[in-house]
N, C-alpha and C positions, 0 to 999 in steps of 0.2 A: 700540549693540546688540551683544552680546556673540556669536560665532559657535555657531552649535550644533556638538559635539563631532564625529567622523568615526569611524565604525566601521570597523577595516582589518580584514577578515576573511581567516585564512589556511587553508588547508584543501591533503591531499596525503597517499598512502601511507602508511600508516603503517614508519616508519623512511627516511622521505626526509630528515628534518632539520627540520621545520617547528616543533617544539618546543624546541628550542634556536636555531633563526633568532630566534624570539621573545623568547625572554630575553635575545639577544645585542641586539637593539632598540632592550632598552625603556631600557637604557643611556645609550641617544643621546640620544634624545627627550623632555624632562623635562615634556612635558603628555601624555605617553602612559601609558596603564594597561595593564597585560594582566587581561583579564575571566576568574576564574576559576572555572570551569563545575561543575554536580554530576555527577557520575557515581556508580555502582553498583558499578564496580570495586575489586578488593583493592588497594590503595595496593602500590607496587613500593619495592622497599631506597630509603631515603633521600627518599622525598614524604611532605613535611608536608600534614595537614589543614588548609587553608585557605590556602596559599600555593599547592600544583599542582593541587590540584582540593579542592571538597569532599565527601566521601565521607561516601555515606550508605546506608541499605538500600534494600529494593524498597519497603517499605511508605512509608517516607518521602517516596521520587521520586512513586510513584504519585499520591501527596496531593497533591504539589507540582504536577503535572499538571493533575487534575481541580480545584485550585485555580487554575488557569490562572497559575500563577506561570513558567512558563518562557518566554521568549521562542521560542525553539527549541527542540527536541530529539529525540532518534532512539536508534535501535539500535545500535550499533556492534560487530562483531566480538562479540557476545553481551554487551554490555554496554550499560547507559544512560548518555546522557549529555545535561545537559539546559545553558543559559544565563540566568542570573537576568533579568527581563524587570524588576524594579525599578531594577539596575544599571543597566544600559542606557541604561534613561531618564534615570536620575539626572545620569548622567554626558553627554549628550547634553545636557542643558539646560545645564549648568554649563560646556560647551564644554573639557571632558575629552574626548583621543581616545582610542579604546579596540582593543587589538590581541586577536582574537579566534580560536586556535588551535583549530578546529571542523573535523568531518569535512561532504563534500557534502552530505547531505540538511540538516543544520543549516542549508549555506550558501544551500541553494536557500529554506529558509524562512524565512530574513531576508532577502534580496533582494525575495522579495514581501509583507514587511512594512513596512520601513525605505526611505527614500529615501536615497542620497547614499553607499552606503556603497562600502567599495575591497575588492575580490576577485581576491584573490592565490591561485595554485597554484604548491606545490612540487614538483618533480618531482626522484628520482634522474635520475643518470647513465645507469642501465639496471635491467633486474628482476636481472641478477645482482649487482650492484653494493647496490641492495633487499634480498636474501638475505641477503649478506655484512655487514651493517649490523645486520640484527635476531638473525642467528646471534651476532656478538660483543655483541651487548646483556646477553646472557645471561639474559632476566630472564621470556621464555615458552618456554613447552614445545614441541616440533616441531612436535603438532599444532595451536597457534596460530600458529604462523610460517606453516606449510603455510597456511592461512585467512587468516591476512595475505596472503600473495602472491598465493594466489589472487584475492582481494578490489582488489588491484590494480587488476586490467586496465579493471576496470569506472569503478573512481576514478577513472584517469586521464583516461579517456573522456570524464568530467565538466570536464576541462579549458579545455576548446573555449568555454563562455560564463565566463568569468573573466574579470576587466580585465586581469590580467599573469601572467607564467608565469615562474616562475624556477628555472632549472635547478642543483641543489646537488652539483657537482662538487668545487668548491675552496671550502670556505664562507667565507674572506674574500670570495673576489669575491660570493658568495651574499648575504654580509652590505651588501656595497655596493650591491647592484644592489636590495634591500629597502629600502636609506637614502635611496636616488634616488626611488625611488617615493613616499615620504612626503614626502620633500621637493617633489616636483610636485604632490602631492596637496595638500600643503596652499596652494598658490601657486596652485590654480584659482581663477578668474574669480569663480565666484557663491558659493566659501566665503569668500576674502579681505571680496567684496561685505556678505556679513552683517555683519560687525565696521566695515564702515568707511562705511558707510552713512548715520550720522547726521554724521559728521564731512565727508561731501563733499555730503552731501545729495541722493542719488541712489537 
């Protein structure tokens, strides 16, 4: 019996590092996917369609919606952003893991859809540290930075029910203390038990 795949879902500030912890990953992990989500958003210098998101209009997400094609999805800082609910599955039966860079409410509404999955928060160093990260981004306007930060306080808040919290001061260590976790994760008891099941007979 082949194990059903694990959803690591990461979620955190935006400009804490949780989008680059992820690619830096998926390197290691050669059964690990990153799920790449739809949003509404204007693509920023250098994101390809269909590698950092797929980007599409409002008429198209809304369809996607009332079609109930998303697994998740939400507002975010005035934008949508949704998660293919085909993927998912797809990859959940083929025992594909899948690493899923989403903001909170996404994450709250796969947690009461999905069993088994891993919920990771990144947190900066601190809010000025926050600032100083999305100022040299160069890639929004003050008045979305200002809405970034703002929007903060409340994310973080969201911390408190997550399986792990990793704090992105030095991102190697960042990056190690992410490797640790996937690595326990997949050494728990009852996802090993799926795979090895018929071979102990248990």
């Amino acid at each position: 019996m082949k194990r059903e795949g694990v959803l690591y879902v990461i979620s955190a500030p935006s400009g804490a590092g949780k989008t680059t912890l992820c690619k830096e990953i998926i390197d290691i992990f050669p059964n690990l996917r990153h799920s790449v989500s739809y949003t509404t958003r204007t693509p920023r210098q250098g994101e390809v369609h269909g590698r950092d998101y797929f980007f599409v209009g409002q008429e198209e997400f809304s369809r996607m919606v009332a079609a109930g094609e998303f697994a998740e999805w939400a507002e975010v800082h005035g934008n949508l952003y949704g998660t293919s609910l085909a993927t998912l599955k797809e990859c959940r039966s083929r025992g594909i893991d899948l690493i899923l860079d989403i903001d909170c409410q996404g994450a709250r509404q796969l947690k009461g859809r999905f069993e088994g999955g891993v919920y990771i928060f990144v947190l900066p160093p601190s809010i000025g540290e926050l600032r100083r990260r999305l100022d040299n981004r160069s890639s929004d306007s003050e008045d979305v930075i200002e809405r970034r930060i703002n929007n903060a306080a409340g994310e973080i808040k969201e911390a408190r029910w997550y399986d792990y919290i990793i704090v992105n001061d030095n991102f190697s260590e960042a990056v190690e203390q992410l490797k640790s976790v996937l690595i326990a994760e997949q050494c728990r008891a009852f996802r090993l038990l799926q795979g090895l099941a018929a071979t102990f007979q248990i």
